[in-house]
N, C-alpha and C positions, 0 to 999 in steps of 0.2 A: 766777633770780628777782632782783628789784633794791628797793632797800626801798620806792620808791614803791608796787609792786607789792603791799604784804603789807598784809592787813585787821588792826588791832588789835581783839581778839575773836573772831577766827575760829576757831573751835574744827573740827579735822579728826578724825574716826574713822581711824583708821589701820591698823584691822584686831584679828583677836582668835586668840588663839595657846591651843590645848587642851594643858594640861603633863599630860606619862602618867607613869606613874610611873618606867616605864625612862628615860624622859629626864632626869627629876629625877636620876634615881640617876646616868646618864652624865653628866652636869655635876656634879653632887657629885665625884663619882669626880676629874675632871681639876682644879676649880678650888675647890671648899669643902667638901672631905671631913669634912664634921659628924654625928653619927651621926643627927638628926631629917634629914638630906638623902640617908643611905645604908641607912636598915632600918626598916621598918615597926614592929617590934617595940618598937628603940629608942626612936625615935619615938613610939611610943604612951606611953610612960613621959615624956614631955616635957612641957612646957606645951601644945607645937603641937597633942599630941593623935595624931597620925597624920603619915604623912610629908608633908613639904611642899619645896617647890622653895626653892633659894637665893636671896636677894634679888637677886644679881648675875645669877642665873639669868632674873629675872622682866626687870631692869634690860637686859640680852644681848637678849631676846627684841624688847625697846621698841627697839632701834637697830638692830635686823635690821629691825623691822616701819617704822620710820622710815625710812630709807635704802629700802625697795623703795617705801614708796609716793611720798619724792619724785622716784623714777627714772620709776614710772607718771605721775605729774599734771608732773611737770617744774619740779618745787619745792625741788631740793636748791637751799639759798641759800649756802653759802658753810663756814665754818670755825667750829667752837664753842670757844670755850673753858673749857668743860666744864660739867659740871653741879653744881650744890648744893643744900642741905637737900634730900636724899635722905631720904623716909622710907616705911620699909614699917609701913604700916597695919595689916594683916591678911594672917596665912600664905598662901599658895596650896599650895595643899595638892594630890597625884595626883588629877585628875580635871575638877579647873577648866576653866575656860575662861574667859582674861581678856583684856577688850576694851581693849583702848590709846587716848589721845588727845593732842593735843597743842594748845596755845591759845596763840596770841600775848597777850602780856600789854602790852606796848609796843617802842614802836623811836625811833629817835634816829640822829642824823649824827655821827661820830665826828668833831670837832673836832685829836685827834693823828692822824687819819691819811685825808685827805680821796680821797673816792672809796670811802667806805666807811662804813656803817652798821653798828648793832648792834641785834635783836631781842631778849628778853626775854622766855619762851618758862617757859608749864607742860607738865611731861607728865604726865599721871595714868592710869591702869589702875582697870578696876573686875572685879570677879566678876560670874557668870552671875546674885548678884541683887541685883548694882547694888551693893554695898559697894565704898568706895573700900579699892587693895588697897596702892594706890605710887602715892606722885608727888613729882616733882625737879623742882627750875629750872633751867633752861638760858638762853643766851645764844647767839648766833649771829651773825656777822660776815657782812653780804651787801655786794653795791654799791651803793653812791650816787653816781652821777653827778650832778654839779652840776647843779642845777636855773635856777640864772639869777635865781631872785627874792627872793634873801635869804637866803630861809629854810634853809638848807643847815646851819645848827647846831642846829638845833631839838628837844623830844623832844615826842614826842606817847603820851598814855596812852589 
């Protein structure tokens, strides 16, 4: 995909991912062994209430379900340079089912490094009722091929 290509505002569903609770526990297990992410019990004595999935757990799921759907629509754009204000909302807790999205926010021609744009990029998750659960900004590095008519430094919101 090339940045002409990208609608600012496009918001894509990208899919919704049901966390069990053995999943939760298997990612706890290997990458954020915290006791609200490895025992019910525990858990229940927490804020969260009952167990709930790791945020990086919820975050893992958003770039697994991102990467298959731009391999289906044929929209992987290019390189990210990562993502910020990461923030979880609300637990996901064993049992959810949370819908993913992701929304172009702007793009622009990358002035240091011609033939090359950058995207500007929300992802946010919601629960099965509708509470926002997680959302991050991203950025993404696609092509820009010179356009011919000037406008080749331009950003557009």
């Amino acid at each position: 995909m090339r940045l002409e290509d990208i609608e600012i505002g496009k918001i894509a569903d990208i899919g919704s991912h049901l966390f069990s609770a053995e999943e939760i526990v298997r990612f706890a297990r290997a990458f954020d062994p915290q006791p609200f992410h490895l025992d019910d019990r525990a858990a229940a004595a927490t804020h969260f209430g009952a167990l709930c999935a790791s945020g990086w757990h919820t975050c893992a799921v958003w770039m697994r379900l991102t990467v298959d759907y731009s391999r289906t629509y044929g929209t992987l754009a290019g390189i990210s340079p990562g993502m910020k204000a990461i923030r979880w909302l609300r637990p996901v807790h064993a049992g959810d089912t949370i819908r993913y999205f992701n929304e172009v926010r702007a793009k622009r021609r990358l002035r240091s490094r011609p033939g090359w744009g950058i995207i500007d990029t929300l992802a946010r998750a919601e629960n099965q009722h509708g509470e926002t659960v997680l959302e991050m900004e991203g950025s993404v590095l696609v092509p820009a091929p010179s356009t011919g008519d000037g406008k080749d430094n331009g950003t557009e919101r």
